[in-house]
N, C-alpha and C positions, 0 to 999 in steps of 0.2 A: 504494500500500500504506500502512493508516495505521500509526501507531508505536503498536506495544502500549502499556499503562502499563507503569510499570520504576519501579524504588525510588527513592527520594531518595540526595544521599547520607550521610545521615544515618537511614535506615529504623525505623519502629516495630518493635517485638518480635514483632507478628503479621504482619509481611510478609519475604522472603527477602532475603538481602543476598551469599548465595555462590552459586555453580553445586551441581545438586541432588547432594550425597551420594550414595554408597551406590546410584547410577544405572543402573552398567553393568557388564559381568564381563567376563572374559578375552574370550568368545565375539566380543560386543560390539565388543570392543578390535580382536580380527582383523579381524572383518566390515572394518571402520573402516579400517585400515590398508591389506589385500587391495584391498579394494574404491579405495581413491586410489591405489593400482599401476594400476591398472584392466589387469588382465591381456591381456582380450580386444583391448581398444586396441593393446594392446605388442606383441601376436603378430601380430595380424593386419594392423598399421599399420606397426609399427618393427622387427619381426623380420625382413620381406624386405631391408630396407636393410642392416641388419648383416650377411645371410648375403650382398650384393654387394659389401660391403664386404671381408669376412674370408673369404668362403666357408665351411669346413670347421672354420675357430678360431672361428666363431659360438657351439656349445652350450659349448665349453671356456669361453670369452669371458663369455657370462650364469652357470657356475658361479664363475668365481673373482670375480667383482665379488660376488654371492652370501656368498661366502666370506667376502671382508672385511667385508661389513658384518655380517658374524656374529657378529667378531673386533671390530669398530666396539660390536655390541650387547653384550657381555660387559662391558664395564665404564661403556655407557651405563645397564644395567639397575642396576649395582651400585650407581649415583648415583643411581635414582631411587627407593633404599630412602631415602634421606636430602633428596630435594628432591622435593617434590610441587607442581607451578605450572603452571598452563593457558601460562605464559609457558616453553615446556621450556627452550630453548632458551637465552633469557635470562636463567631464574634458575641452569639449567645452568652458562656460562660466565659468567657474575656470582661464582656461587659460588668459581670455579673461578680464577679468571682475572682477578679486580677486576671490581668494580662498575661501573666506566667500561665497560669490554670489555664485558661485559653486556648495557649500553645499545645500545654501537651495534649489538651483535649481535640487538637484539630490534629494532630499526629496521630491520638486512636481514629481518630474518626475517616483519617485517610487507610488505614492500615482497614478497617471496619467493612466500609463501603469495598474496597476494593478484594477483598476476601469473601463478603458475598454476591458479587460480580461475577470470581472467577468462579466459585461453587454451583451460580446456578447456570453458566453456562457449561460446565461438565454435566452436568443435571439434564439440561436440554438436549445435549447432545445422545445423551446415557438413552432419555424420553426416546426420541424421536429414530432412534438405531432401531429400539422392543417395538415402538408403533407401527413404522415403514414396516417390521418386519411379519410384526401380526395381519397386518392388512396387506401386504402384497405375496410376500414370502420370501422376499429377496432382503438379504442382511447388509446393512451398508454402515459399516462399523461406525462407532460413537464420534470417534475424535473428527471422522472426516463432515457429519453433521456441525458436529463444535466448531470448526475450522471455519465452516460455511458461514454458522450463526454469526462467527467472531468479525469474518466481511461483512457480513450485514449491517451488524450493529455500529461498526468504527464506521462505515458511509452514514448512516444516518444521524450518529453522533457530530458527524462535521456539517451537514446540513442544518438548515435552519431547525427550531426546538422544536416548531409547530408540526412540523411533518412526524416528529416524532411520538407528538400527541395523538394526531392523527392514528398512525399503528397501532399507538396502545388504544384508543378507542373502539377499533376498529375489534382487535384480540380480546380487548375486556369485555364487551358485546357480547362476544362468542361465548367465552368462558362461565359467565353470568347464566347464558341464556341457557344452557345446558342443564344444570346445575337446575335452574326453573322448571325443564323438562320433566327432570327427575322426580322433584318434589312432588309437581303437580299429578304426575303419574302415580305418585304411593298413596296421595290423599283423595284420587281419582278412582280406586280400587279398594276404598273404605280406612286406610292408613293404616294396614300393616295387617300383619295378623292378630293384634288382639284389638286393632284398631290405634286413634291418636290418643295418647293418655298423656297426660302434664304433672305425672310424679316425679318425671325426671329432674323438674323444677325446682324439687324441695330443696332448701337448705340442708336439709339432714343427710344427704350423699356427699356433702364436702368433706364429711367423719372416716370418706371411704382411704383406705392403704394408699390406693396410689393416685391421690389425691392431687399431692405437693408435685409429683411427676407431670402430671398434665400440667400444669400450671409452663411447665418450661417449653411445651408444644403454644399452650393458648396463646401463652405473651408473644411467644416468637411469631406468629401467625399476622403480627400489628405492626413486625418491624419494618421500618419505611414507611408509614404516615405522615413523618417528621419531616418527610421533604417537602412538604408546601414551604419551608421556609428558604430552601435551599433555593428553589424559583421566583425568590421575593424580587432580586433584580428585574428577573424579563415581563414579571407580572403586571397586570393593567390593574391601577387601582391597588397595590398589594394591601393598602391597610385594611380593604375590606376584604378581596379575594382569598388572602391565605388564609383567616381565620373561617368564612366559609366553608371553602373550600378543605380546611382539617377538621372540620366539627359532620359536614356530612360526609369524609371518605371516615372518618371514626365512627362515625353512627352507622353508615352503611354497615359497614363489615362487623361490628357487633351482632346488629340485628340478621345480619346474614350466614352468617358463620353459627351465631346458637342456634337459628332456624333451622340450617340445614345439617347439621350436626344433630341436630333432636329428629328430625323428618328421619335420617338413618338409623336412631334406635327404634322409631314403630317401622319402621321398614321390617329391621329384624324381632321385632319385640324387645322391648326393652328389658327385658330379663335374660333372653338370648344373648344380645348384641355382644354384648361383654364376651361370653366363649366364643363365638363367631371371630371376631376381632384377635381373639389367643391364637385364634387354630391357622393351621396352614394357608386359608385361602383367607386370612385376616387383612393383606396389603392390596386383595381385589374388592373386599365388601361394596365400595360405592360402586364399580363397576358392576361385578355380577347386579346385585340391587337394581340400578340402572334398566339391566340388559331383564332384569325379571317384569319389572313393574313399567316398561317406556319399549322396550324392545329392541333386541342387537344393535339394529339400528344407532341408535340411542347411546348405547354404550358404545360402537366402533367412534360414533362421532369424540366421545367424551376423551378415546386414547387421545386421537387426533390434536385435540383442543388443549389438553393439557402441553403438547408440545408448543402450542401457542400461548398457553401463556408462562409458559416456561421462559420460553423466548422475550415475552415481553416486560417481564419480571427481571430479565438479563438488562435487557434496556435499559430499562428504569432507572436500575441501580447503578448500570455502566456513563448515565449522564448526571445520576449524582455523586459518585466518584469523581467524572474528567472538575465537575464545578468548585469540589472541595481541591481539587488538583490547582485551577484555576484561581482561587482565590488566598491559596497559600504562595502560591507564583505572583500574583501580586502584590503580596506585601512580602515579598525575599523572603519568606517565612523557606520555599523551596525554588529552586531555581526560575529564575527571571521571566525567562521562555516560555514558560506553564501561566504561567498570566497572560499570556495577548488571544488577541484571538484573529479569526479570517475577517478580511475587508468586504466580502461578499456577505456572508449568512453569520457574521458576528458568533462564531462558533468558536469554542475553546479546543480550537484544532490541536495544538502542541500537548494539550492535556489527552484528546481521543487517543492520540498517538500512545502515546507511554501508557495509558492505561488500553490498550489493546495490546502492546507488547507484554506488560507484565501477565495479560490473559492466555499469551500465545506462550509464555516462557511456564505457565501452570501445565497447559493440556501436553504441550510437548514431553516436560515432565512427568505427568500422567503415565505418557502413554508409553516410553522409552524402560519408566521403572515396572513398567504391568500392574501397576496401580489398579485396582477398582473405582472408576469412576465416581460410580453413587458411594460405596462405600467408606471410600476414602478421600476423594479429594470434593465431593457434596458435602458430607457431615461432618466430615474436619475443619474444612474452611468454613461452613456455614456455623457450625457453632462458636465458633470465633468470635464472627464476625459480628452472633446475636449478643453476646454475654458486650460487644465492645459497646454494640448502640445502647443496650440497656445499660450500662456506667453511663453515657455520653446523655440520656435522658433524665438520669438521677441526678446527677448534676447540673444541665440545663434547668431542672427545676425546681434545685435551688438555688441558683444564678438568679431566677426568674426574682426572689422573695429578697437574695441581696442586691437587684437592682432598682426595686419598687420600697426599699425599706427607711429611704429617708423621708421619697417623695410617692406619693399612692398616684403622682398625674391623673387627678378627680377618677380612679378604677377603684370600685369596692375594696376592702379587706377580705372579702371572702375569693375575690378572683386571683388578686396578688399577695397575698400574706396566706390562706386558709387553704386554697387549692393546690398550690405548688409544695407545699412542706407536707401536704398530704399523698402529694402523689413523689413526691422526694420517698418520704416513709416508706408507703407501700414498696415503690418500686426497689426499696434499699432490702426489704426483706425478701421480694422475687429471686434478685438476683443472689443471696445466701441457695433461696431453693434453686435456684438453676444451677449454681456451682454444685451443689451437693450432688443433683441427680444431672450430672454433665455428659455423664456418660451413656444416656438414654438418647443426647443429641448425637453423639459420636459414634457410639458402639464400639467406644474404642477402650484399650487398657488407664490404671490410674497413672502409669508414666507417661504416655499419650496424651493423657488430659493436659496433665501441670503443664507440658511442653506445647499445647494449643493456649493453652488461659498466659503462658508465661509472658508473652510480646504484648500482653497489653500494659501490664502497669514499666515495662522497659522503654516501650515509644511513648508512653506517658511521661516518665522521665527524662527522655532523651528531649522529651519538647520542652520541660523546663528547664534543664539544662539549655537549651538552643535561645530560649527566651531570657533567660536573665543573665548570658552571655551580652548579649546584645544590649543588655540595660546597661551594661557593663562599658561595653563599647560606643555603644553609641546612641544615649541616651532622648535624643529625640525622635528616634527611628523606633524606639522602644515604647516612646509616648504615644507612636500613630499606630499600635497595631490594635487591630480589631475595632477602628472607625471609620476605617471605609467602606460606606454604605451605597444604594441607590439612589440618594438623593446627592452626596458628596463627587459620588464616582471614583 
């Protein structure tokens, strides 16, 4: 792939020097957000494991994780009337939390993004090798889909954002619509075998063993919401669009995820579902289901789709990686060059770049060591990647309650002081349960783990470190980090 051209950095006045304005809207923002859930993946892939995990506290389980992060989003939207940065995160907890903090928080958050980037395009690739090969017969090995997916994605990445909404609308349609299919088809043939029953509801199933395990599927099912803010630049309107735009891609997938997550226990009975889920064909449940209550039909579509939004799930995350790439290039945070962008489609070309190489230097990898794809380079890096953004949230929001804490800018106590130290709390005890049961993301040994969890609090430090260097040296360049916004440029 050759390197677009890209600004200097010093640009003349007829070429671009920020990501394009005025780009994308609420809709946009969903697409964007929805679409890096990748819904279909999460149902069809990570919902049978929760409901063997929990059984019956499954759809209770994906609402309250739901919940928090809704309680997470009230006073992360509050802060992004006041910080607008492709960097959210970093200029989020920068503001909030010292400049130092900031740093090392945008170095997980580079390392974050860019590990479940490369995980779910192994994933896709892994996807779409099993699907081409169920539906045709003809086996066309993983890495060379991956390879494909990885041109795809680095063109669309250099193109304008919009086109890239575009796709994900396009895939998240699909994936949605499917999923619809299904439902409607089990509640279309009386809801299951003993019918729709709503004991699954109860509070008293959270008392169940593998309670705290689900919790480390449900939360992770929500990661990448957080990027409405990441789009605050190119957004139209961001002081209204992003917090929209996070309040219904949050609501959305609450409400959708426990609904469709419950519609599969009366599928199976919900006394069943639980050893269904244990047994051998526990990783086909929504398909067969599907294929029982909507018809083959139905379910060949749903293999298909999942590879769609696998794909677009790649996407998603692969333009909020190049942006956090981008906006650390801009402030020398990391090399110069990763700040500019193309004079055409105002794209963070220098960033698609490097962050397609580091995807191409993963599969290559892969595929050279015989690697298991899903096995090992999906649930390795993906757990990484989750355990980074859930730190990189707990801290945004308490950033949020040490940026609101002298001044409340006429926003209630409950939205800037009550919401963020609640969703701080919560998410500070999640992540103890996700550490603990790590291994249910990985499947991997406990020396495996340390050595996946270990790079985050190391690039954590290497950004404080890289940040109070700089205080050090040169202390006014130290003063601007994490102020350049949408409104400054």
């Amino acid at each position: 792939m050759s390197t677009p051209k890209v600004t200097s950095a010093a640009p003349s006045p007829r070429t671009a020097k920020t990501l394009g304005r005025n780009a994308i809207g609420t809709g946009d923002l969903v697409f964007f957000v929805v679409a890096a859930a990748a819904p279909l993946t999460v149902m069809a892939g990570a919902a049978p494991v929760a409901i063997g995990m929990a059984g019956q506290a499954a759809p209770l389980g994906y609402l309250l994780s739901g919940l928090l992060m809704i309680v997470f989003a009230a006073g992360f939207t509050a802060m992004s009337r006041h910080v607008r940065n492709a960097g959210a995160f970093y200029a989020y907890i920068g503001r909030g939390l010292g400049r130092a903090t900031g740093v090392g928080a945008a170095y997980v958050a580079v390392l974050s993004y860019n590990a479940i980037e490369v995980a779910l395009l192994a994933v896709f690739g892994w996807f779409s090798e099993s699907g081409f090969q169920d539906l045709t017969g003809v086996r066309v090995p993983w890495w060379v889909w991956a390879l494909a997916g990885l041109v795809a994605i680095g063109v669309l990445g250099c193109l304008k954002v919009t086109l890239s909404a575009k796709v994900l609308a396009v895939a998240l349609a699909l994936e949605v619509l499917i999923l619809l299919v299904f439902e409607a088809a089990v509640y279309a043939h009386g809801g299951g075998p003993d019918g729709p029953g709503f004991g699954a509801l109860s509070p008293a199933h959270l008392g169940t063993a593998g309670a705290g395990g689900m919790f480390v599927l449900s939360v992770g099912a929500f990661i990448g919401f957080e990027a409405t803010a990441v789009y605050a630049e190119e957004a139209r309107r961001p002081e209204r669009s992003v917090p929209r735009a996070t309040y219904l891609a949050v609501g959305f997938l609450a409400l959708f995820y426990t609904f469709t997550v419950w519609t599969v226990l009366n599928a199976y009975g919900a006394d069943r579902a639980g050893t269904v889920a244990n047994g051998a064909a526990g990783t086909d449940m929504v398909f067969a289901a599907t294929a029982r209550f909507a018809g083959a039909w139905a379910a060949d579509a749903m293999r298909l789709l999942i590879v769609t939004s696998a794909f677009a799930a790649t996407l998603a995350f692969h333009n909020g990686a190049t942006r956090y790439f981008y906006a650390l290039g801009r402030e020398r945070l990391l090399p110069r060059r990763l700040g500019t962008v193309t004079a055409r489609h105002r794209s963070p070309a220098a960033a698609v770049v490097l962050q397609s190489a580091i995807a191409l230097v993963v599969v290559l990898a892969t595929l050279v060591s015989g690697q298991d794809p899903y096995a090992v380079t999906f649930l390795w890096s993906n757990g990484t990647g989750i355990v980074g953004i859930m730190l990189l949230q707990t801290l945004a929001a308490l950033a949020v309650y040490g940026f609101f804490r002298r001044d409340r800018r006429g926003l209630p106590a409950w939205r800037v002081v009550a919401a963020p130290l609640t969703a701080c709390a919560g998410l500070a005890v999640l992540i103890v349960l996700v550490c603990r049961n790590f291994g249910l993301l990985t499947e991997a040994s406990t020396g495996v783990n340390l050595a996946l969890l270990a790079p985050l609090p190391l690039v954590f430090a290497l950004g404080l470190g890289v940040a109070l260097r700089i205080r050090r040296r040169a202390p006014r360049a130290y003063a601007g980090l994490t102020t350049v916004d949408v409104e400054s440029g």
